[in-house]
N, C-alpha and C positions, 0 to 999 in steps of 0.2 A: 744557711744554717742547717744543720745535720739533723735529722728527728729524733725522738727519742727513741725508737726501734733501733738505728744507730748510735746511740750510744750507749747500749748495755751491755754488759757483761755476764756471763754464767760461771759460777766458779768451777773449776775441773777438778783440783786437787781433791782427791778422796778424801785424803787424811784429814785434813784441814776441814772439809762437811762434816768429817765422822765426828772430827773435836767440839766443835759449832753444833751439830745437833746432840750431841751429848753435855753442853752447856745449856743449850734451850731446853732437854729433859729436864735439868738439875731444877731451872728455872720453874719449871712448870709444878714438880713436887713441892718447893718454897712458895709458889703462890698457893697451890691447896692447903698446905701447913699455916699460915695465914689466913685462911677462910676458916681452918679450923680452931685457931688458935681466937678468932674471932669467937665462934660460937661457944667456947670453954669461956670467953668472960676474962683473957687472959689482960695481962696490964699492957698499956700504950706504947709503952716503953719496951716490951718485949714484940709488938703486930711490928711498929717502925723498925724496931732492928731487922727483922724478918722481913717485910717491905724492902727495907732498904738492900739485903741482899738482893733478893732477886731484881733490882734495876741494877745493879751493879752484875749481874749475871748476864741480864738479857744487852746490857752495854756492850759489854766483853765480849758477847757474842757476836755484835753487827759491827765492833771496830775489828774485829779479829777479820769477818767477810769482806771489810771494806779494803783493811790491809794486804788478805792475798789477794785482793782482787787486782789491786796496783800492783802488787809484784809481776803478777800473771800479765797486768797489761801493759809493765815494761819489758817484758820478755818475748813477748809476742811480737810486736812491733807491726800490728796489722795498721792498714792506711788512716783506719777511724782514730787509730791511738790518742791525738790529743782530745777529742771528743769526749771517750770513754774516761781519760783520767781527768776532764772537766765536772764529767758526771760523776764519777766518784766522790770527787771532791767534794761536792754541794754535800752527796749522803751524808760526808763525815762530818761536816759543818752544822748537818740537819741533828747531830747530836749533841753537838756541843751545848 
């Protein structure tokens, strides 16, 4: 069985981190807004909606890493390959 040092992946594509950590930004001001919206005494109904995005940001974010990460590890086609798209796999499950 392959360790887990062999089964990982680093994503390469720029674009695709620069998209990703510009969604975990977005995330990150919606969790503050939410800490704020707490201390203004705002209603339940408006923190949840405001919660709710930012899980649905920071989701978007790690199916987005998860998904090039498989592109990149069909394309590659290095020896670990099925390995690596085993471990991927688990990640995206670990979301579900």
């Amino acid at each position: 069985m392959a360790t887990q040092k062999n089964a990982t992946h680093v994503l390469a594509d720029e674009a695709k981190i620069a998209a990703i950590i510009a969604r975990i930004n977005r995330a990150q001001g919606q969790l503050g807004a939410v800490a704020r919206m707490l201390d203004e005494g705002r209603s339940c109904d408006e923190v949840v909606h405001q919660m709710a995005a930012v899980s649905k940001a920071v989701n978007t974010a790690a199916f987005t890493l998860i998904s090039a990460s498989l592109e990149e590890c069909l394309i590659d086609g290095k020896s670990n390959q099925k390995v690596v798209w085993e471990k991927l796999q688990q990640l995206f499950l670990s979301l579900a």
